[in-house]
DSSP file (Angstrom, degrees, kcal/mol; ACC not computed):
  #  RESIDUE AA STRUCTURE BP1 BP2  ACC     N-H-->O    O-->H-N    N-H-->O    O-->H-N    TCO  KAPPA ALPHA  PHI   PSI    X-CA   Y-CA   Z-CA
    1    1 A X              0   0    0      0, 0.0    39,-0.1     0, 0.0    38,-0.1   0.000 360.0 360.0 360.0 103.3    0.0    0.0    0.0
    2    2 A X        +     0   0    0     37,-1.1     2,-0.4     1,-0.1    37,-0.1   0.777 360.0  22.2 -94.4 -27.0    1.8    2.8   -1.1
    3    3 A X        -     0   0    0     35,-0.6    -1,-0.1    36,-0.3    38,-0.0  -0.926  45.1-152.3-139.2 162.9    0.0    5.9   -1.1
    4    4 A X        +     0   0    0     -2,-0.4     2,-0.3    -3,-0.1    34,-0.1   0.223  47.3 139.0-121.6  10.2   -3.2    7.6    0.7
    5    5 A X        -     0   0    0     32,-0.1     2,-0.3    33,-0.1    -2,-0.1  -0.419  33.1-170.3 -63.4 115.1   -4.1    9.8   -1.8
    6    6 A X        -     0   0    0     -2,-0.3     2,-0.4    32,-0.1    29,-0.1  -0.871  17.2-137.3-117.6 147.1   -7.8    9.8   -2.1
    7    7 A X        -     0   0    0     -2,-0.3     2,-0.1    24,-0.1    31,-0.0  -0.615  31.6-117.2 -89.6 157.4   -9.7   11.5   -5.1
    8    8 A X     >  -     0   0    0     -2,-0.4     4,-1.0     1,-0.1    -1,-0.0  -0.540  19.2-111.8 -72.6 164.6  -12.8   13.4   -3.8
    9    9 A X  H  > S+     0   0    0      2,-0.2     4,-1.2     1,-0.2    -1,-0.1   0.717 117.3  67.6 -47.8 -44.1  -16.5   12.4   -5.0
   10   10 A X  H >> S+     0   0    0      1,-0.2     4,-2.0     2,-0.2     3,-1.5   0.975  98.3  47.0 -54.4 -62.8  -16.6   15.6   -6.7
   11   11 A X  H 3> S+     0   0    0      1,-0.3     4,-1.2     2,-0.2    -1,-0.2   0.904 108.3  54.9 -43.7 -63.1  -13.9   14.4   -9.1
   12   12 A X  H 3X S+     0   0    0     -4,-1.0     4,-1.1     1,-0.2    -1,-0.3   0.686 107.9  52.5 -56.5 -24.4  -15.9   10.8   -9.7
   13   13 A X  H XX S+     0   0    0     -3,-1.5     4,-4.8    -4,-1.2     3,-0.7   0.984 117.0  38.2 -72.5 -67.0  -19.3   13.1  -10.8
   14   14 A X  H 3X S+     0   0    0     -4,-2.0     4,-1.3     1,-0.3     5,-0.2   0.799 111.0  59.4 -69.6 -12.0  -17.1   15.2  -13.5
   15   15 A X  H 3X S+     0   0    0     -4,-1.2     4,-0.7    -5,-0.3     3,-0.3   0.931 114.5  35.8 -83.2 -17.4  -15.2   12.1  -14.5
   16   16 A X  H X< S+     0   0    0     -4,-1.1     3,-1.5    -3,-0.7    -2,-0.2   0.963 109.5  60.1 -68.8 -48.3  -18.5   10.4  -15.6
   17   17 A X  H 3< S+     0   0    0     -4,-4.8    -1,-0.2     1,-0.3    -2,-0.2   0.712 111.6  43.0 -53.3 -26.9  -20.0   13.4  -16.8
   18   18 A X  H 3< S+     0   0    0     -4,-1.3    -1,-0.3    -3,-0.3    -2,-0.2   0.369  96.3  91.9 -69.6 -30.8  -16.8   13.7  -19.6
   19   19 A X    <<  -     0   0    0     -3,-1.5    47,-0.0    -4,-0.7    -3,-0.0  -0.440  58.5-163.0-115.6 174.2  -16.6   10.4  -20.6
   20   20 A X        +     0   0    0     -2,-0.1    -1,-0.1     2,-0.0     3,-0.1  -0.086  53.1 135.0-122.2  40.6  -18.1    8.8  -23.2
   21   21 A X        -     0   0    0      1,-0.2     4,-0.0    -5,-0.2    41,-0.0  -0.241  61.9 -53.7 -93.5-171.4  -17.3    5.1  -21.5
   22   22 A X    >   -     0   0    0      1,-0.1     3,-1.7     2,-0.1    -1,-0.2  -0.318  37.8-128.7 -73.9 146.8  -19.4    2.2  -21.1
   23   23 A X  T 3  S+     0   0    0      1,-0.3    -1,-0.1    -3,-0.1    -2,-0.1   0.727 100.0  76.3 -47.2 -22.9  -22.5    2.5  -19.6
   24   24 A X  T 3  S+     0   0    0      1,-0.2     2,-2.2    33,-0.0    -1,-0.3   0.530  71.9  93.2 -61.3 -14.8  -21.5   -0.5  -17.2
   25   25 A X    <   -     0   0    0     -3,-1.7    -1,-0.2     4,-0.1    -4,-0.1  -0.431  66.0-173.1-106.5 108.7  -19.5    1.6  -15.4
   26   26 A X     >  -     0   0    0     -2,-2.2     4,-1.4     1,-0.1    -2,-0.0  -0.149  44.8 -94.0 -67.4 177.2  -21.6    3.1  -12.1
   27   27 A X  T  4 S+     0   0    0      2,-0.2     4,-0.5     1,-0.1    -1,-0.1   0.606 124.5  51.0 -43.6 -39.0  -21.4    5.5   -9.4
   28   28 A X  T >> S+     0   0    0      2,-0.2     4,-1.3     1,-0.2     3,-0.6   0.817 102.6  55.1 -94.4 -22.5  -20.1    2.6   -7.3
   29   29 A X  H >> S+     0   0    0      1,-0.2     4,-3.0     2,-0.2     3,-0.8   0.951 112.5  46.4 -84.9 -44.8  -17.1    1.1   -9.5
   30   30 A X  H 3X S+     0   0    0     -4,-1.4     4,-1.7     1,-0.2    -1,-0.2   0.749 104.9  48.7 -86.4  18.1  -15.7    4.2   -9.7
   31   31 A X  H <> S+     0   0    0     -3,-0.6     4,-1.6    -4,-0.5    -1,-0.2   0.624 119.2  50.0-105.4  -8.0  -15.7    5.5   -6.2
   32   32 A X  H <X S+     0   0    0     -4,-1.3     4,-1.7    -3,-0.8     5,-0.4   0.890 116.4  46.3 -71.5 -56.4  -14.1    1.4   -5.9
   33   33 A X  H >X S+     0   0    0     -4,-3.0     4,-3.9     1,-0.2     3,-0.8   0.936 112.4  40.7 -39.0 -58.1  -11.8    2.6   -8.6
   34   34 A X  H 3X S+     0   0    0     -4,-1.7     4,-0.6    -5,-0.4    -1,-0.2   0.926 119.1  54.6 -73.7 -47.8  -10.8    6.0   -7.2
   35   35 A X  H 3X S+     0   0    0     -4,-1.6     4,-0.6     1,-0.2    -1,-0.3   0.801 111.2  41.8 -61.0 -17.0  -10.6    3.9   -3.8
   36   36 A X  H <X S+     0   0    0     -4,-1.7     4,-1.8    -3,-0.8    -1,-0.2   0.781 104.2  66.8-102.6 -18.7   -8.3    1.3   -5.1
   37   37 A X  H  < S+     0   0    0     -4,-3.9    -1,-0.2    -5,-0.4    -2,-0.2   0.632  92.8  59.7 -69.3   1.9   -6.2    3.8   -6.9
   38   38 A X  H  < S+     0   0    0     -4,-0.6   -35,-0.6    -5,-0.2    -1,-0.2   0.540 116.0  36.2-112.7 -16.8   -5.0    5.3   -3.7
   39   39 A X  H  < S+     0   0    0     -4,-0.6   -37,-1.1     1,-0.2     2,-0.5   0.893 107.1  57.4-105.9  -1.7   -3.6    2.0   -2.8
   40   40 A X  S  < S-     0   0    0     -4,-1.8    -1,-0.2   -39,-0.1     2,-0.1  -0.924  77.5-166.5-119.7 107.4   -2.4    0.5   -5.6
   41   41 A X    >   -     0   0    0     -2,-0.5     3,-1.6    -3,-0.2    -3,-0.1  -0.338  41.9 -95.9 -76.9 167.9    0.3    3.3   -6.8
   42   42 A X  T 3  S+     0   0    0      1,-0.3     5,-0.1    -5,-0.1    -1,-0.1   0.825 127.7  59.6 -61.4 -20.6    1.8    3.0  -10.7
   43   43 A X  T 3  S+     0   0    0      2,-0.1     2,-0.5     3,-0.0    -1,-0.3   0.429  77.2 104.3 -85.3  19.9    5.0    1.1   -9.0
   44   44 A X  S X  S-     0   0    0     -3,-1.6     3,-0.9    -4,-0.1     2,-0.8  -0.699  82.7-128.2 -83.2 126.2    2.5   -1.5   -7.7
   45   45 A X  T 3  S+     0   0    0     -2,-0.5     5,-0.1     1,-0.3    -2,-0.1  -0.797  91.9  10.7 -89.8 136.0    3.4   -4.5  -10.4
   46   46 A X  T 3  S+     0   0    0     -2,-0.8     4,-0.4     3,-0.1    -1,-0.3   0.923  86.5 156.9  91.7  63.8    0.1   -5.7  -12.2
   47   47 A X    <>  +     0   0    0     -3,-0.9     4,-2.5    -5,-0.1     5,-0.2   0.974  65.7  56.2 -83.8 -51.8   -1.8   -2.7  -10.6
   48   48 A X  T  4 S+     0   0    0      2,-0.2     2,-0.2    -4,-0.2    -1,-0.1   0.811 106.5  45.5 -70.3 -13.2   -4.5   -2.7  -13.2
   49   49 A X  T >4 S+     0   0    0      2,-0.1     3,-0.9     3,-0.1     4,-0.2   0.584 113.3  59.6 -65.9-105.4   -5.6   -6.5  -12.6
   50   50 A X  G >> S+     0   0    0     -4,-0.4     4,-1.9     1,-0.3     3,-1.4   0.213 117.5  22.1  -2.5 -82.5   -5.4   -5.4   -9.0
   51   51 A X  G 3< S+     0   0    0     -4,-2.5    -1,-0.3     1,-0.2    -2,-0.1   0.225 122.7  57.4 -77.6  34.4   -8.2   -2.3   -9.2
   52   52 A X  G <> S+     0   0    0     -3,-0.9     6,-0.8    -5,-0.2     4,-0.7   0.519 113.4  37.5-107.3 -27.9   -9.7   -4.0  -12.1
   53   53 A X  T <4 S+     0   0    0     -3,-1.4    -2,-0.2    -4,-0.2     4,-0.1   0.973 118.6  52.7 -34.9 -75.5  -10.0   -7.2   -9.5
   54   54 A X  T  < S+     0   0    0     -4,-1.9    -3,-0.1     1,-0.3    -1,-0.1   0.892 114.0  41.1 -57.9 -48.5  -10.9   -4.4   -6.6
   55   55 A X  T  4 S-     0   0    0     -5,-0.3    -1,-0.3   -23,-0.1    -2,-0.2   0.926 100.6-151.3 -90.1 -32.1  -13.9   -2.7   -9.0
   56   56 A X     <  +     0   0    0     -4,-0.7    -3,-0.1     2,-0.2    -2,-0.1   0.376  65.8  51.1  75.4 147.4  -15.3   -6.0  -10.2
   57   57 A X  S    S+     0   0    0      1,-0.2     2,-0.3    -4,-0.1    -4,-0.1   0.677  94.2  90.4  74.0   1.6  -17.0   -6.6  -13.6
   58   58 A X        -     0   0    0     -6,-0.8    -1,-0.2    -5,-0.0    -2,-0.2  -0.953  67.5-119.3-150.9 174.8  -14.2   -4.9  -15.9
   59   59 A X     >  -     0   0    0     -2,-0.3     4,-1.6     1,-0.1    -3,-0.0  -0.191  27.5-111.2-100.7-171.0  -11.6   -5.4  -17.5
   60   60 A X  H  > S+     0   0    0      2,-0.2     4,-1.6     3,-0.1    -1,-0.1   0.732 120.4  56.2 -71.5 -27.7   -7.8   -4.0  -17.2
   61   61 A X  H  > S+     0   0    0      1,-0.2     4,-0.6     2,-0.2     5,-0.2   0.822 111.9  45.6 -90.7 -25.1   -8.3   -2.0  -20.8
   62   62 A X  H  > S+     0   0    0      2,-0.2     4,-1.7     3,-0.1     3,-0.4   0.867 105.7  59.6 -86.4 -19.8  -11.6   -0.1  -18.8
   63   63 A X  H  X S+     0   0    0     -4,-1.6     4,-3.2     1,-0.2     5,-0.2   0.999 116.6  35.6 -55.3 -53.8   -9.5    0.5  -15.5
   64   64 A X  H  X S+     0   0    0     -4,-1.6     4,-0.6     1,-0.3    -1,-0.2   0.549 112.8  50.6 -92.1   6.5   -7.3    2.5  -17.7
   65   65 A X  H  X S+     0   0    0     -4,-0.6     4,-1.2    -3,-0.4    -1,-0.3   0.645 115.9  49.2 -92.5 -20.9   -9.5    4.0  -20.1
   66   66 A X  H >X S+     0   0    0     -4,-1.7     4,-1.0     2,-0.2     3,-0.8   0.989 110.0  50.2 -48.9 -76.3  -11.2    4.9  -16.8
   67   67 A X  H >X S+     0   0    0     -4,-3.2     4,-4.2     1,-0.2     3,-0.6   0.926 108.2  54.9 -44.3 -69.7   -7.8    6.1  -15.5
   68   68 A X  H 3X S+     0   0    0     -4,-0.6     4,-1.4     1,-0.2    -1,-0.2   0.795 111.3  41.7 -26.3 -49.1   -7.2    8.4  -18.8
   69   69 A X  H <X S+     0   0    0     -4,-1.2     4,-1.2    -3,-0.8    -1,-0.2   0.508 107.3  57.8 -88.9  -9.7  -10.4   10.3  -18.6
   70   70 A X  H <X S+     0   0    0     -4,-1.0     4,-1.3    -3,-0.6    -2,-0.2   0.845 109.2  47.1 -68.6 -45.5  -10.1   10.8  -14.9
   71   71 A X  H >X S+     0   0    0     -4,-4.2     4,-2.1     2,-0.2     3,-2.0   0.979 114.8  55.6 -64.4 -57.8   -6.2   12.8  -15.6
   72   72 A X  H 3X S+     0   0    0     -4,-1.4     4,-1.6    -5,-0.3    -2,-0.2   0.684 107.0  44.5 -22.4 -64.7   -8.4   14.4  -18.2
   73   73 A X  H 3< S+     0   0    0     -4,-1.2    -1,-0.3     2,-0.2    -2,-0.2   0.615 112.5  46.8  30.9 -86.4  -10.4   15.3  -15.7
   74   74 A X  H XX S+     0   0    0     -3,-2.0     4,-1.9    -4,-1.3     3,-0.7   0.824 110.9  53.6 -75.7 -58.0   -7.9   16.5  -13.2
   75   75 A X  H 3X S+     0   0    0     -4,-2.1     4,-4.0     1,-0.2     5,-0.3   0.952 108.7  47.0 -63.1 -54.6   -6.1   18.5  -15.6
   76   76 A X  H 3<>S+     0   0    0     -4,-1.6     6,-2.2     2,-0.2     5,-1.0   0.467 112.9  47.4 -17.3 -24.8   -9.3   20.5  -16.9
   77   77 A X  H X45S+     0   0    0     -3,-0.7     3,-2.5     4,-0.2     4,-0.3   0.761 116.7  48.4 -95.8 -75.7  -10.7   21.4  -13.1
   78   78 A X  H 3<5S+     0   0    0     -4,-1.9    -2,-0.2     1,-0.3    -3,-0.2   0.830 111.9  49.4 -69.1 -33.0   -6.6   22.5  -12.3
   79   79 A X  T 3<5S-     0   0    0     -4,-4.0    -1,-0.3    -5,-0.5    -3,-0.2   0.935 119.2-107.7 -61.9 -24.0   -6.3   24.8  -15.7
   80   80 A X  T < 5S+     0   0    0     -3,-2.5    -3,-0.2    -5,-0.3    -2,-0.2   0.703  87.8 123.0 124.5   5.9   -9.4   26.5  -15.1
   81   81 A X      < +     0   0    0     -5,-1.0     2,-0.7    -4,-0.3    -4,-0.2   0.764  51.2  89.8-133.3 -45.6  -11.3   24.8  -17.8
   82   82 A X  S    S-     0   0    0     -6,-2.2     3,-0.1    -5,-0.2    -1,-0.1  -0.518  88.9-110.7 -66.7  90.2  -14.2   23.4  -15.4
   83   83 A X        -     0   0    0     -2,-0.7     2,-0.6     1,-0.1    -1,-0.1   0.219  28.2-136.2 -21.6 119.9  -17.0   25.2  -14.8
   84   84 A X        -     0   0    0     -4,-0.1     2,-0.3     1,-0.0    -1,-0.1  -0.764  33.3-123.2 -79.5 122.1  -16.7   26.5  -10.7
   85   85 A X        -     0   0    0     -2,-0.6    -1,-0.0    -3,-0.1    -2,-0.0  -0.377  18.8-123.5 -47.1 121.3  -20.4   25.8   -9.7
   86   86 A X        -     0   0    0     -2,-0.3     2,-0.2     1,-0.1    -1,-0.1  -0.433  28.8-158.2 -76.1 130.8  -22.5   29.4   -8.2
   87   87 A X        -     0   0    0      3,-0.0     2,-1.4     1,-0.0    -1,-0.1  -0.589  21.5-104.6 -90.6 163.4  -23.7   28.5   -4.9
   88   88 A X        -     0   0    0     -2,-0.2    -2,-0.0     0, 0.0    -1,-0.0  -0.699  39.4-110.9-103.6 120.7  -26.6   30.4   -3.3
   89   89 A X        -     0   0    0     -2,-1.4     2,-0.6     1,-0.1    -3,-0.0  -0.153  32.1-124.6 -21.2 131.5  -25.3   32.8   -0.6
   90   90 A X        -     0   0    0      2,-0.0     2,-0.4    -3,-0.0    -1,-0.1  -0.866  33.8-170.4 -99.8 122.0  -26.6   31.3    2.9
   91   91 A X        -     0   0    0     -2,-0.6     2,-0.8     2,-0.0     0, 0.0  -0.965  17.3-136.5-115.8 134.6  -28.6   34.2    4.8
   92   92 A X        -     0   0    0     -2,-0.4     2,-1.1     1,-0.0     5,-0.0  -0.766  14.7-171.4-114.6 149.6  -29.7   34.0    8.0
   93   93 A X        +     0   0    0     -2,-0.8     2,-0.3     3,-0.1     3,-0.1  -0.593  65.7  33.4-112.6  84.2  -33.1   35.2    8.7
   94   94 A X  S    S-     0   0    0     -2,-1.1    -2,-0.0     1,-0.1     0, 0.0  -0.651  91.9 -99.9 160.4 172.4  -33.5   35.3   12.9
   95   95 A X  S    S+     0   0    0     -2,-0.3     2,-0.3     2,-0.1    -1,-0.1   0.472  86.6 106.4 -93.1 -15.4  -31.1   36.1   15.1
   96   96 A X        -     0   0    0      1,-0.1    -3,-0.1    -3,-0.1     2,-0.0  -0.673  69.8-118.6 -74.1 137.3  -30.1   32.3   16.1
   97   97 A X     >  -     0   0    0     -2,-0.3     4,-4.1    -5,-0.0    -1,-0.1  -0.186  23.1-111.2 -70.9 156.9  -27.4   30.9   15.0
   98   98 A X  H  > S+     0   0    0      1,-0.2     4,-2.1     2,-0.2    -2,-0.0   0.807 119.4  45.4 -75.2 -19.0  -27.6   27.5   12.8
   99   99 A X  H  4 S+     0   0    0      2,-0.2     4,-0.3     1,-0.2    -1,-0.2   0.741 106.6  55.2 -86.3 -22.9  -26.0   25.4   16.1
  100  100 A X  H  > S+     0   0    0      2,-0.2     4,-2.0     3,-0.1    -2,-0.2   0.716 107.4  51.0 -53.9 -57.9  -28.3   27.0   18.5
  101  101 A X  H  < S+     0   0    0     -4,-4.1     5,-0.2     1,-0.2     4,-0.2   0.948 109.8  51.1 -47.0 -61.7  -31.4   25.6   16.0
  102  102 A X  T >X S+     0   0    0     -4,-2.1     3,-1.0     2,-0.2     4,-0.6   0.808 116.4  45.7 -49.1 -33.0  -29.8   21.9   16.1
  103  103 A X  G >4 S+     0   0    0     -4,-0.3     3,-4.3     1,-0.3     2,-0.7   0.976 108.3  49.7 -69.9 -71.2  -29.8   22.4   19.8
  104  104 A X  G 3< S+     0   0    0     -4,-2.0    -1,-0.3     1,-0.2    -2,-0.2   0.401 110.9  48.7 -69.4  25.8  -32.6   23.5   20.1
  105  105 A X  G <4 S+     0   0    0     -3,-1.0     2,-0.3    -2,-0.7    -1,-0.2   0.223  84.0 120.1-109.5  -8.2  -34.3   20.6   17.9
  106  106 A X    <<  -     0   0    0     -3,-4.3     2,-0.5    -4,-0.6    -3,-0.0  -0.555  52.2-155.2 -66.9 139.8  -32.6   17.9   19.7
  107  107 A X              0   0    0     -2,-0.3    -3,-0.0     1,-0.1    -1,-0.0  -0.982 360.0 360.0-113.8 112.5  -34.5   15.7   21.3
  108  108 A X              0   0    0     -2,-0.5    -1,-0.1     0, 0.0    -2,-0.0   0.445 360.0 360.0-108.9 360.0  -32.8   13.9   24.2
């Protein structure tokens, strides 16, 4: 186990939303991908059997067409390239605070 580098969720959303792979590949193999890439680093010998093992249901040639559009991905979010989503502005409308509501909605 060489590294602890974990991708965020965020990343697994845009890498589906970009690719044009097979439907076969879910929400849940890649957050098994993304999970199995943070242990099996590129000096791990026969790392794509490994996470292709780890994600179940694919093969070694989708782990790394998987892995290809995910650096795609990553490189597109870090130039700038990726749309930043607008949030809405949080207002608070009373004078209590949001940790004072939870309290005072707890039920013990």
């Amino acid at each position: 186990m060489a590294s602890t580098k974990k991708f965020s969720s965020s990343s697994s959303s845009s890498s589906s939303s970009s690719s044009s792979c097979s439907s076969n590949w879910t929400a849940e193999k890649n957050k098994l991908f993304e999970n199995a890439l943070a242990i099996y680093d590129k000096e791990t010998p026969d790392r794509w059997n490994k996470i292709a093992k780890i994600v179940g249901g694919t093969t070694e040639e989708e782990v790394k067409r998987q892995y290809e559009i995910l650096k795609e991905d990553i490189n597109r979010i870090e130039s700038g390239k990726f749309p930043i989503p607008q949030y809405r502005k949080c207002r608070r409308s009373s004078n209590i605070s949001n940790e004072e509501q939870r309290l005072k909605n707890l039920k013990l």
